[in-house]
N, CA and C of each residue as an Amber inpcrd file, in Angstrom:
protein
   609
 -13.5260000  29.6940000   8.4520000 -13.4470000  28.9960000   7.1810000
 -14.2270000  29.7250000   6.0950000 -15.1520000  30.2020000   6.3680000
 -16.1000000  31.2430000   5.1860000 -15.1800000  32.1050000   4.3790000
 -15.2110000  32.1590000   3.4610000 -14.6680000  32.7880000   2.1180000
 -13.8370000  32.7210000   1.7280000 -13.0880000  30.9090000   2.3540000
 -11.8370000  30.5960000   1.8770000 -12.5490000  29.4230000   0.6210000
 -11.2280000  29.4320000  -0.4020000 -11.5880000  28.4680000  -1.1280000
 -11.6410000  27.0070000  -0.7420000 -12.4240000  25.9350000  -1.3150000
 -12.2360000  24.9780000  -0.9460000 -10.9770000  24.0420000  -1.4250000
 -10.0900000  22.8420000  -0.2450000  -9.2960000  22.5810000  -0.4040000
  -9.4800000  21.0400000  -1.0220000 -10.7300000  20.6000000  -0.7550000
 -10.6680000  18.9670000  -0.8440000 -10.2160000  18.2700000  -1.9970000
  -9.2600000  17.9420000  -1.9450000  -8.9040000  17.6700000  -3.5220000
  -9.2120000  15.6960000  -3.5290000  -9.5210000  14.9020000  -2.9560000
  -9.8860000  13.5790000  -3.4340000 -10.3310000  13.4470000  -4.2830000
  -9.7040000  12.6350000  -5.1300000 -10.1520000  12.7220000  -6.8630000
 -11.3330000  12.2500000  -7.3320000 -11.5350000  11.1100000  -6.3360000
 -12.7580000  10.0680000  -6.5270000 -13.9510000  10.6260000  -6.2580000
 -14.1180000  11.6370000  -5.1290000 -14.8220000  12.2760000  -4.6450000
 -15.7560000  13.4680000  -5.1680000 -14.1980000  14.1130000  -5.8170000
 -14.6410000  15.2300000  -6.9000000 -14.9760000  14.7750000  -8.2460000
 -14.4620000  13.7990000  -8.4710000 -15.3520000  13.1310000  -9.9160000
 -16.8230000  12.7880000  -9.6830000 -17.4480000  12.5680000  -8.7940000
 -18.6610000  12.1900000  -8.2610000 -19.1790000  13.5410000  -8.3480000
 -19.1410000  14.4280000  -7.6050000 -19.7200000  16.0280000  -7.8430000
 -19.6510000  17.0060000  -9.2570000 -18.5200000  16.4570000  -9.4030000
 -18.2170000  17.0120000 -11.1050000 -18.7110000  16.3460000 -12.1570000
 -18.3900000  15.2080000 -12.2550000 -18.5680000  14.2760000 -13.3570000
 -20.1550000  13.5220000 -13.0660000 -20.4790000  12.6140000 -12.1140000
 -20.8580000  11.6470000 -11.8480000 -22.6870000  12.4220000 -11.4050000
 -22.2090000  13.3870000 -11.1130000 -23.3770000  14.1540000 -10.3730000
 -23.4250000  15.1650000 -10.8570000 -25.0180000  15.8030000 -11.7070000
 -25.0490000  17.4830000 -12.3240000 -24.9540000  17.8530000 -11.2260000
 -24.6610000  19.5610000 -10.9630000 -24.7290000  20.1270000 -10.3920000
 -26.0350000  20.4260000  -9.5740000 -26.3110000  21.0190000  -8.0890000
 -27.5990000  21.2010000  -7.7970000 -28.7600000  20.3730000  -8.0780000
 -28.7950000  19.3430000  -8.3310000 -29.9330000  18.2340000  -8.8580000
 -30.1450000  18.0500000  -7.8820000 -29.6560000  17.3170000  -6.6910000
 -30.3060000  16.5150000  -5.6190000 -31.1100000  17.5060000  -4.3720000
 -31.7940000  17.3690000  -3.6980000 -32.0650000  17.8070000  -3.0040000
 -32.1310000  17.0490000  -1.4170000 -31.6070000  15.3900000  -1.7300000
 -31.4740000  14.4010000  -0.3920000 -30.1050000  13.8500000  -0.2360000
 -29.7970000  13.7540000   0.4470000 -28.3760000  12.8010000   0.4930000
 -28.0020000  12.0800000   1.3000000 -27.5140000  10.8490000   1.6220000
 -27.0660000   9.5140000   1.7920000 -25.7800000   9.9010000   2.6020000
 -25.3370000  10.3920000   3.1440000 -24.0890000   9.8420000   3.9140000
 -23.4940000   8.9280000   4.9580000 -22.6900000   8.3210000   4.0870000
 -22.6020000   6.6870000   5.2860000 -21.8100000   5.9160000   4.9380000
 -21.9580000   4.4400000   5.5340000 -21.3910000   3.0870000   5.0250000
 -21.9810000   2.6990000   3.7410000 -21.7460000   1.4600000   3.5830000
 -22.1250000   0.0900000   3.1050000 -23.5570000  -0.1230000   2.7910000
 -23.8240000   0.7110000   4.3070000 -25.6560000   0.3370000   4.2730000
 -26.3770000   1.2510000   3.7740000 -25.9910000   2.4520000   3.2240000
 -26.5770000   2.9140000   2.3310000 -25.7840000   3.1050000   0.6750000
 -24.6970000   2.4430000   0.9700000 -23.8760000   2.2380000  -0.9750000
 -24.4490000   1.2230000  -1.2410000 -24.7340000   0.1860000  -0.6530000
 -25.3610000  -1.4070000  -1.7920000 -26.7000000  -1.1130000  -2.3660000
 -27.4530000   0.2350000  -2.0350000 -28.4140000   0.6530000  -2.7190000
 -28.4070000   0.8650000  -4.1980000 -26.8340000   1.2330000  -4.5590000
 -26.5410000   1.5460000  -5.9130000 -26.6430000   0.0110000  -6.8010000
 -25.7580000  -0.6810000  -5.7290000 -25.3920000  -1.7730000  -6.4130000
 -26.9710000  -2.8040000  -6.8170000 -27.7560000  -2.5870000  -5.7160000
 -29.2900000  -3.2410000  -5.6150000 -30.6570000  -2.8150000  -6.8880000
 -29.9580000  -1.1940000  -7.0630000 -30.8810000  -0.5280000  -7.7290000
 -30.3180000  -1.4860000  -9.5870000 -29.3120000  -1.6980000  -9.4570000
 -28.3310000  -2.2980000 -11.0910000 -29.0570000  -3.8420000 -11.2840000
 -28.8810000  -4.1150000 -10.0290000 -28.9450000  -5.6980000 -10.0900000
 -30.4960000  -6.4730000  -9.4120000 -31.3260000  -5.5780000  -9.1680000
 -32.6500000  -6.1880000  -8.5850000 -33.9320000  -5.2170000  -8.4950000
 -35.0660000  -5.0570000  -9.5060000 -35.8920000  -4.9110000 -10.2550000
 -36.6440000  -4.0420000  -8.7200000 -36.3400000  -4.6870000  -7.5610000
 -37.3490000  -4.1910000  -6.5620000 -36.9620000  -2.4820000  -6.0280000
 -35.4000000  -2.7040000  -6.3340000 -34.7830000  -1.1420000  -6.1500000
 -35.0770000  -0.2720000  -6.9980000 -35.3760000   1.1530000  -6.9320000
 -35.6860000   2.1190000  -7.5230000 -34.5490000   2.9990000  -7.5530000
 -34.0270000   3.9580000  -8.3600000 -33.3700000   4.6410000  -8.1680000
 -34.2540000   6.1920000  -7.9960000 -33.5850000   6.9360000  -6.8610000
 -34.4020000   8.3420000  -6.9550000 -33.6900000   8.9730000  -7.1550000
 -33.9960000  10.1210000  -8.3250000 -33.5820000  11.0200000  -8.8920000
 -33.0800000  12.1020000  -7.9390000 -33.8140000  12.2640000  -7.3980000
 -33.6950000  13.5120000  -5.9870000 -32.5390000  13.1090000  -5.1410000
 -31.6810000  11.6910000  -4.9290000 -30.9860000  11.5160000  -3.9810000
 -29.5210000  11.3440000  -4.1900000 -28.7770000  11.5690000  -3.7210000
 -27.3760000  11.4460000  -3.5380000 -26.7420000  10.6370000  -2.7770000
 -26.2870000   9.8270000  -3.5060000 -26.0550000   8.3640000  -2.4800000
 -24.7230000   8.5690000  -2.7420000 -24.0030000   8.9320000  -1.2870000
 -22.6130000   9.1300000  -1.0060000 -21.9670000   7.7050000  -0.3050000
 -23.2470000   6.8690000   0.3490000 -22.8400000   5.5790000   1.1470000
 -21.7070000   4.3350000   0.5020000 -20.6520000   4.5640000   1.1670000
 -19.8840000   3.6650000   0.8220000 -18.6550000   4.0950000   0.8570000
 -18.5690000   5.7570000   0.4510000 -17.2920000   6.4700000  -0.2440000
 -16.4700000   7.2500000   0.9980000 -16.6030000   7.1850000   2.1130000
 -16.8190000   8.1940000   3.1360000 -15.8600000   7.5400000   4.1210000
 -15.6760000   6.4070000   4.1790000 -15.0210000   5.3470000   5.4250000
 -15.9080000   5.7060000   6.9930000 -16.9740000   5.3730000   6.3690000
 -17.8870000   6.3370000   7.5920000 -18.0790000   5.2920000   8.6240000
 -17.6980000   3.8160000   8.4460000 -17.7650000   2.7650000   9.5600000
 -17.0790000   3.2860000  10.7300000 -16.1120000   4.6040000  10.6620000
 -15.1070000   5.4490000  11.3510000 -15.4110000   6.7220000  11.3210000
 -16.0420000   7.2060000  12.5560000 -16.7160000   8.9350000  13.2020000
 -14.9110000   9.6420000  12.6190000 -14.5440000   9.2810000  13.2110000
 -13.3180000  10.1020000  12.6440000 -13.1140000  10.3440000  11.4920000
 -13.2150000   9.1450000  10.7620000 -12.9770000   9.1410000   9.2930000
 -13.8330000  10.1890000   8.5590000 -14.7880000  10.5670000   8.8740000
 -15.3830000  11.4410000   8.3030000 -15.3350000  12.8970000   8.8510000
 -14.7120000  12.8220000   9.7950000 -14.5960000  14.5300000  10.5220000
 -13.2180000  14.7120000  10.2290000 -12.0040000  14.0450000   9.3650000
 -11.0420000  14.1060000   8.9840000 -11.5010000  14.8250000   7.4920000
 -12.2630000  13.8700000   6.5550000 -12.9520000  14.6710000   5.4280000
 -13.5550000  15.9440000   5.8630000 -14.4690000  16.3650000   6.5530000
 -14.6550000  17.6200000   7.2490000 -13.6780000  18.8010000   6.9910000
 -12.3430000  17.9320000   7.7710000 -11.3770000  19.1770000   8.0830000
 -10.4720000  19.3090000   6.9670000 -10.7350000  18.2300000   5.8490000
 -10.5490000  19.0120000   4.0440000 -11.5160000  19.5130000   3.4820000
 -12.7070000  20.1810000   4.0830000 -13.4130000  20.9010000   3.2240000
 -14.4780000  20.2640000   2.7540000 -14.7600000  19.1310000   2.9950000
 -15.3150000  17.8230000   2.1680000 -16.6570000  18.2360000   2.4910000
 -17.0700000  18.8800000   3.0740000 -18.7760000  19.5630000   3.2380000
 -18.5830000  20.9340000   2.3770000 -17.4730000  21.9940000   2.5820000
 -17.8600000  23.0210000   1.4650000 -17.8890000  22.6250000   0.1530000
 -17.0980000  21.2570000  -0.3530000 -16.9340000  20.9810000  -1.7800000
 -18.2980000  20.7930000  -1.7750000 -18.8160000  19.9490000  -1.0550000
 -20.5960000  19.5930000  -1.4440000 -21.3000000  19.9610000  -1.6260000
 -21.1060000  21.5480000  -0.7840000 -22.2840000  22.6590000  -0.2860000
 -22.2600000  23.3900000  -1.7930000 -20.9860000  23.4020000  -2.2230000
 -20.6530000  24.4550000  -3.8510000 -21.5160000  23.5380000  -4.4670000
 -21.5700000  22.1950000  -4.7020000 -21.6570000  21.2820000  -5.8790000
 -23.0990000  20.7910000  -5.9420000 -23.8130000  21.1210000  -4.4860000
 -25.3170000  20.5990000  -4.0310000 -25.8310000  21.7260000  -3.2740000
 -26.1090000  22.0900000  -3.6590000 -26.4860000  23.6270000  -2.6920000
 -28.0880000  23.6510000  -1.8820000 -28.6620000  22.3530000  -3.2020000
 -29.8980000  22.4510000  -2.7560000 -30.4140000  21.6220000  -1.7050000
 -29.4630000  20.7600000  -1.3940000 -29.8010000  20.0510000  -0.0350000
 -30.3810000  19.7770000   0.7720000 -31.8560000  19.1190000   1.1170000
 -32.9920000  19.8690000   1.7680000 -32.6030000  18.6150000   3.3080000
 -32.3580000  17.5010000   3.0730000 -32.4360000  16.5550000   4.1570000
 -30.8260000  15.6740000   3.9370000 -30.8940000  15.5640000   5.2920000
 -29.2320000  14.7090000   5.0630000 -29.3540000  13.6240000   5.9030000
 -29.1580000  12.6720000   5.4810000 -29.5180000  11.2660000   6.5530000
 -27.9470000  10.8560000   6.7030000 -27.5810000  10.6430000   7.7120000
 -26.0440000  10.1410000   8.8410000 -26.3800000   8.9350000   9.1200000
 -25.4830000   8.3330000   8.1870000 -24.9950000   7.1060000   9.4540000
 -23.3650000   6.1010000   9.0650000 -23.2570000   6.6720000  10.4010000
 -21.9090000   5.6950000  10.4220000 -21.7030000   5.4410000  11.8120000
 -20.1390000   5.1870000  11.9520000 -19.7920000   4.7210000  13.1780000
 -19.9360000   3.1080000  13.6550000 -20.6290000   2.0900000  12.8170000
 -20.4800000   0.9650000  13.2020000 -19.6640000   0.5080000  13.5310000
 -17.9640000   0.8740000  12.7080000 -16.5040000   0.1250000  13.2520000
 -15.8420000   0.5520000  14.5580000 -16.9580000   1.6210000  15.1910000
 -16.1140000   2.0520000  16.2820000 -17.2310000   1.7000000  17.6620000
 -18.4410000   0.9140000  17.1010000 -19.0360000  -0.1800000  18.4080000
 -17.8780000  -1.4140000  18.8430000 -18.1610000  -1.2710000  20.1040000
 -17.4670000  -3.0810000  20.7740000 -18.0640000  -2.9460000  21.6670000
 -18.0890000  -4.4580000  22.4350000 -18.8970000  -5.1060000  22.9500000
 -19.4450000  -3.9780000  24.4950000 -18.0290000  -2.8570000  24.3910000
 -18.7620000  -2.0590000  25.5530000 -19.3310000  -1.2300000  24.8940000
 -19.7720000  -0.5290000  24.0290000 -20.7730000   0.1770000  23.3580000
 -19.7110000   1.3870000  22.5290000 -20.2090000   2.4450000  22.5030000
 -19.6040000   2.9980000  21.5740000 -19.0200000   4.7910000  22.5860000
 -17.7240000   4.6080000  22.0640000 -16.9260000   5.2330000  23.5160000
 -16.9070000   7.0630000  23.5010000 -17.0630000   7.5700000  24.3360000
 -17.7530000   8.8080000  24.8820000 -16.9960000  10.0090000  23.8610000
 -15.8920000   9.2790000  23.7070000 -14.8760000  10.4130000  22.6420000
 -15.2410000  10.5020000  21.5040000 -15.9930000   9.2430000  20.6670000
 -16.4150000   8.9410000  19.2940000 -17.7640000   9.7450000  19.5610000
 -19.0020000   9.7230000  20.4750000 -19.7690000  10.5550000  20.2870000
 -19.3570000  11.7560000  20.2430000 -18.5860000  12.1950000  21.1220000
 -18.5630000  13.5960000  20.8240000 -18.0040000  13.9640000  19.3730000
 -17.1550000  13.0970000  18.7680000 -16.6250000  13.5150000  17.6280000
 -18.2230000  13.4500000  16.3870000 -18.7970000  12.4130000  16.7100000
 -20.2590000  12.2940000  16.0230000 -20.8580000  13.5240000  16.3230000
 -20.9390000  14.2310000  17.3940000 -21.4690000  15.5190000  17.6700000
 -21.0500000  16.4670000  16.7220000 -19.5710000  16.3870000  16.8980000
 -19.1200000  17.4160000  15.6920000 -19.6830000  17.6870000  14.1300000
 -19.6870000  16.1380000  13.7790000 -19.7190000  16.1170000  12.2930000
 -21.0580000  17.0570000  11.9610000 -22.4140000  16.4400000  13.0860000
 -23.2500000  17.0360000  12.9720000 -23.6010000  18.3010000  12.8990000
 -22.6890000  19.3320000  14.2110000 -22.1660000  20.5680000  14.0540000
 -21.7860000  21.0940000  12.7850000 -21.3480000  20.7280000  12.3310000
 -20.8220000  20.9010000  10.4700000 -21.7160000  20.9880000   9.5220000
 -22.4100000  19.6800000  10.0020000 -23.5480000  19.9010000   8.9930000
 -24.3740000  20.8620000   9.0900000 -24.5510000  21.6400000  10.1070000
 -25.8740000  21.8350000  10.5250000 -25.0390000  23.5160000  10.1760000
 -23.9500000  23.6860000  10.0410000 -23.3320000  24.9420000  10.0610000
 -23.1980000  25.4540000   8.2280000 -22.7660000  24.1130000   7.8410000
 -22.4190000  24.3570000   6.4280000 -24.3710000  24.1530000   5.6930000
 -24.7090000  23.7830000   6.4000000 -26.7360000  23.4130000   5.3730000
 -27.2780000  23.6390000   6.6220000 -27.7930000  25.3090000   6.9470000
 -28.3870000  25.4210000   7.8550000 -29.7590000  25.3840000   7.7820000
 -29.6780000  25.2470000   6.2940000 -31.7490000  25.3620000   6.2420000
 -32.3530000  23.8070000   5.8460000 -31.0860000  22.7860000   6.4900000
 -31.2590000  21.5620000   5.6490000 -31.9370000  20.3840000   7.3250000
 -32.3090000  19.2830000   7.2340000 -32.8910000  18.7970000   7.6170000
 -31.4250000  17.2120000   8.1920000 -31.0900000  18.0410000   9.8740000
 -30.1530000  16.7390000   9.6690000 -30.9780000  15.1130000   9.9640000
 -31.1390000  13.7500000   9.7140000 -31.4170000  12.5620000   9.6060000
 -30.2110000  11.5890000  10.3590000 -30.1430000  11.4630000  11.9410000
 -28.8920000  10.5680000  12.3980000 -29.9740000   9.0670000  12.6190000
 -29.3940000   8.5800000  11.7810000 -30.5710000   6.6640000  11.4650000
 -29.4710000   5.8780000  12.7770000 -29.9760000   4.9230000  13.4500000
 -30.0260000   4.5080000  14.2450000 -28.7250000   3.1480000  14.2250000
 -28.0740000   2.9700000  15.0380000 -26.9690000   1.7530000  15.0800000
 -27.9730000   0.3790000  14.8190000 -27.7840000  -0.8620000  13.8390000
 -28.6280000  -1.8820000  13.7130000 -28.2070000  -2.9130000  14.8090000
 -28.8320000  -3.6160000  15.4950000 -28.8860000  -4.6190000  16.3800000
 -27.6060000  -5.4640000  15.4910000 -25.5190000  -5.9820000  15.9930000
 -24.9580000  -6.2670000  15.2040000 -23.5860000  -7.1690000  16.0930000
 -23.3580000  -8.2330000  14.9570000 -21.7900000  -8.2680000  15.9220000
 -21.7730000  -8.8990000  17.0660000 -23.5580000  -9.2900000  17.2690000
 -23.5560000 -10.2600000  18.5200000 -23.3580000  -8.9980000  20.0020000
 -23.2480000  -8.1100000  19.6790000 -23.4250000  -7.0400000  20.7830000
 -25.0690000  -7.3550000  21.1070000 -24.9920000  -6.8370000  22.9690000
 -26.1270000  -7.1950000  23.3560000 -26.9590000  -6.0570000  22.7730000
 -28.3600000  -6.3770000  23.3370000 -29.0780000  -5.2010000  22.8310000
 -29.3110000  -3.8710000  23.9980000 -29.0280000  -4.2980000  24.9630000
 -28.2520000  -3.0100000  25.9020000 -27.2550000  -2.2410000  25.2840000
 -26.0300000  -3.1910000  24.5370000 -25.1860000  -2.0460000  24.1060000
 -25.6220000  -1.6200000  23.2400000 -26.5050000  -2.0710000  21.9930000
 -26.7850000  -0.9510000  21.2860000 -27.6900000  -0.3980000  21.4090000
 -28.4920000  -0.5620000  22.5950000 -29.6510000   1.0950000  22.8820000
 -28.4300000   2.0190000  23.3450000 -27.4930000   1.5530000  24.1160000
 -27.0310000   2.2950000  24.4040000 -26.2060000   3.6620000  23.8870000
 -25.4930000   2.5950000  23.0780000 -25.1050000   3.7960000  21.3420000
 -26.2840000   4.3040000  21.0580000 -27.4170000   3.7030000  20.7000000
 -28.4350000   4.3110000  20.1300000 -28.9700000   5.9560000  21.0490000
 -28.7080000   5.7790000  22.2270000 -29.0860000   6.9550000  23.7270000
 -28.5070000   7.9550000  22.9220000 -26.7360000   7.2430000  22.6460000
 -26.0090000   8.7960000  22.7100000 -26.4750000   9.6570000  21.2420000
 -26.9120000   8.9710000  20.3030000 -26.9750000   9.4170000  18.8880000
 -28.5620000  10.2820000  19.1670000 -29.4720000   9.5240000  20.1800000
 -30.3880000  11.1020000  20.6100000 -30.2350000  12.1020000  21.1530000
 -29.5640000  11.6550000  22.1900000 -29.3120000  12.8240000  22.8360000
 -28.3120000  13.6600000  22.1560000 -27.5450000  13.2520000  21.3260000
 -26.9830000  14.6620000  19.7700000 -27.8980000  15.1160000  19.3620000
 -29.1340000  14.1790000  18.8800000 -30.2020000  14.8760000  18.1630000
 -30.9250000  16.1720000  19.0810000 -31.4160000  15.7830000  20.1220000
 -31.8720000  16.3000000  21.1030000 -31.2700000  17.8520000  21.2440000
 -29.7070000  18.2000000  20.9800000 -29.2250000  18.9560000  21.6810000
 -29.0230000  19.8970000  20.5190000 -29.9170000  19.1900000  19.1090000
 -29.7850000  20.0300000  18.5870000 -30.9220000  20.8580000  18.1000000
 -32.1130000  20.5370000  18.6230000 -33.3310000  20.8750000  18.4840000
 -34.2760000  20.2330000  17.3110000 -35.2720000  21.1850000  16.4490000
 -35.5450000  20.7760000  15.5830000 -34.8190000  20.2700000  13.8460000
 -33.6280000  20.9680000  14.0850000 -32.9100000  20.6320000  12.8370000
 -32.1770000  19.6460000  12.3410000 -32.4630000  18.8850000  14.1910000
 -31.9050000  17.6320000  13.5780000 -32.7380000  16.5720000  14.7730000
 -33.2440000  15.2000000  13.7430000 -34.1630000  14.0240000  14.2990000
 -33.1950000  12.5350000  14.7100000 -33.2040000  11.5860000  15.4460000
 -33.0210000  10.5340000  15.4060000 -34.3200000   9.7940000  14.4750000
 -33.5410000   8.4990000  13.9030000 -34.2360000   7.8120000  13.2830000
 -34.3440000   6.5560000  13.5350000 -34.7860000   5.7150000  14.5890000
 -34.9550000   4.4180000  15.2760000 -35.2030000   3.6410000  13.8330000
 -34.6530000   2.3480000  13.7640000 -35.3640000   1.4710000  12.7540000
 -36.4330000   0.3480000  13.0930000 -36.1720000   0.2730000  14.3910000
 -37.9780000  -0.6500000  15.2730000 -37.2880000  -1.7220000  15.7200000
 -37.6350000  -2.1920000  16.7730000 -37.6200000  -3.4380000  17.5000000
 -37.4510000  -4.6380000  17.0680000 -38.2120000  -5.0040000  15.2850000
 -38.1620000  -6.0360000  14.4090000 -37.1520000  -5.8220000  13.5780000
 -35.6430000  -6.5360000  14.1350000 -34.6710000  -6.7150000  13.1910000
 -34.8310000  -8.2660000  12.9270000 -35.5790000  -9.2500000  13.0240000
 -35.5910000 -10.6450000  12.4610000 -34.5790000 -11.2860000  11.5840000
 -33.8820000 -11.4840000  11.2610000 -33.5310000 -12.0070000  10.1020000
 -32.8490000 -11.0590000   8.9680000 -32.4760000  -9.8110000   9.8360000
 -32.0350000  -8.8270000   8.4550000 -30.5080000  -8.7770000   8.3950000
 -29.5810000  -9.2670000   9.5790000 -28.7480000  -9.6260000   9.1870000
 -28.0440000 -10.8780000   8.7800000 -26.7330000 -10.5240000   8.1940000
 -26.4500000 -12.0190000   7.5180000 -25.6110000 -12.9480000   8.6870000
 -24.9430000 -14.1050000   8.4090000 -23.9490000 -14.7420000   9.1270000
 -22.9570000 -14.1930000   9.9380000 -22.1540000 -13.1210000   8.9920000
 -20.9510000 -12.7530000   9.5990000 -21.7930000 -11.2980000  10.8050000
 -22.6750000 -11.0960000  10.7550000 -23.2860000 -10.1520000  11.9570000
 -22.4380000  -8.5590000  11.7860000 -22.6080000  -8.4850000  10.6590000
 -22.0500000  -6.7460000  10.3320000 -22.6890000  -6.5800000   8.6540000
 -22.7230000  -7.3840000   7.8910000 -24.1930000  -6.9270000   6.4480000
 -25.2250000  -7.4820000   6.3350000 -25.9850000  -6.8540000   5.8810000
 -27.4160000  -7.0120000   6.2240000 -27.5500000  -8.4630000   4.7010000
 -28.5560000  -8.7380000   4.6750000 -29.2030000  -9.8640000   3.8520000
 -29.9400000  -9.4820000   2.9600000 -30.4070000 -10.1700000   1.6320000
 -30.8640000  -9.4250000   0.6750000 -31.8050000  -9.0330000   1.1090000
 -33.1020000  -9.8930000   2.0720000 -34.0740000  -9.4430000   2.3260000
 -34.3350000  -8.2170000   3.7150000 -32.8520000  -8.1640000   3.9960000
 -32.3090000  -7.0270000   5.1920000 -32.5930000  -5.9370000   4.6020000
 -31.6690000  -5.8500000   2.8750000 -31.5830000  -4.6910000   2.5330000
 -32.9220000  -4.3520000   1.6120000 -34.0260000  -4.8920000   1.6550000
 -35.5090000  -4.4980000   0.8640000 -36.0370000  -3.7560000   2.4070000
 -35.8090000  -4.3320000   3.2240000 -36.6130000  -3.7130000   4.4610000
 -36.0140000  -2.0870000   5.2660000 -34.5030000  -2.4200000   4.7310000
 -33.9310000  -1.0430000   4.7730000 -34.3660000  -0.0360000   3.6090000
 -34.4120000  -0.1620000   2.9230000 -34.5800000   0.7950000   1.5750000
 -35.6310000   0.9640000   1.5970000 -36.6980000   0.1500000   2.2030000
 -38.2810000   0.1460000   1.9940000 -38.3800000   1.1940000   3.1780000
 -37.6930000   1.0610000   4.3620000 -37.4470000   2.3900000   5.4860000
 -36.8780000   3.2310000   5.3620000 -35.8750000   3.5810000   4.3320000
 -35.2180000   5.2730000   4.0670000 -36.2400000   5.4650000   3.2140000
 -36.7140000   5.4310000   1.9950000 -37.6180000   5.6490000   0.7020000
 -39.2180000   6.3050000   1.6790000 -39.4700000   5.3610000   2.4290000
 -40.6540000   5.9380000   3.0730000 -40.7640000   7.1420000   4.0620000
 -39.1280000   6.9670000   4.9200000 -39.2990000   8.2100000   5.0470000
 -39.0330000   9.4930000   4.3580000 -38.3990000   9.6330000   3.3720000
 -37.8470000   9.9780000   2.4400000 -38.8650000  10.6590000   1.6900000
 -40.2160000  10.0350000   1.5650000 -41.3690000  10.5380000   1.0210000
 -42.3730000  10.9890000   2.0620000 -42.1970000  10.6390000   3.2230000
 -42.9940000  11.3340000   4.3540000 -42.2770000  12.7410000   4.6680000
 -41.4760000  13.4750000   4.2250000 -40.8530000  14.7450000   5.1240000
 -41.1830000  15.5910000   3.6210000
């Protein structure tokens, strides 16, 4: 793929890098669901959110509830468009894959495809810092199945040495999700943001 042009043409996508985003500004980035896009919406609408200048909040845009869905963007280029448009990239925090947990955990083909994406990353931003954040306790799945997802997303990390970390979110999920057991709660999402931001300023 090196020294071909890039193909990704999603319009929405490239308006975000072109338009929406200067060039080279960020140096962090967000790739994911829901659970890291309502940050935008939190930072508009509630005094406690901050917006950081340094970050690139891609969460939401990605269909990343689906490992595939994003190694499909992959295989349009959708990391070289980024790499041209963000070059400076220092840390990349992952997370998706929630729509492809069920009640038996999350199935051996989807990790490996999660393996991939990471492969990508780690190929296209090799001097960058990969971040795979942890499946949230969800969905009424036991908490066996999701250590269990949680195993396979280390042992990716693991296999990839130092360039890339798992990111556990702790034992105390209390009350952070809502009713329907797949979005978090307002006071879910202060305790999430209060945990990317901190680490975010610890690295």
């Amino acid at each position: 793929m090196s020294g071909n042009p890039s193909v990704f043409t999603d319009e929405f996508l490239m308006r975000q890098f072109k338009t929406f985003n200067p060039p080279s500004k960020y140096t962090v980035a967000l790739l994911g669901t829901s659970l890291f896009g309502r940050f935008k919406y939190y930072t508009v609408h509630d005094p406690y959110f901050k917006e950081n200048p340094c970050v690139l909040n891609l969460g939401g845009h990605l269909g990343a509830d689906r490992i595939q869905n994003v190694q499909r963007l992959i295989e349009r280029d959708f990391l070289r468009c980024l790499k041209e448009h963000q070059p400076n990239l220092k840390v990349i925090y992952l997370q998706m894959g929630d729509g492809d947990l069920t009640e038996n955990g999350l199935q051996k083909s989807d990790a490996l495809t999660y393996g991939k994406v990471v492969k990508s990353l780690r190929d296209e931003f090799p001097n960058a810092q990969i971040v795979i954040t942890a499946f949230f306790l969800q969905r009424g799945f036991s908490e066996a199945v999701i250590e269990e997802a949680n195993q396979m997303l280390r042992d990716i990390a693991s296999q990839n040495g130092d360039a890339v970390s798992f990111l556990p979110f702790g034992p105390d999920q209390t009350g952070i999700m809502s009713n329907d057991q797949i979005h978090l709660t307002n006071a879910g999402y202060r305790k999430w943001y209060d945990f990317i931001q901190n680490d975010i300023n610890n690295r």
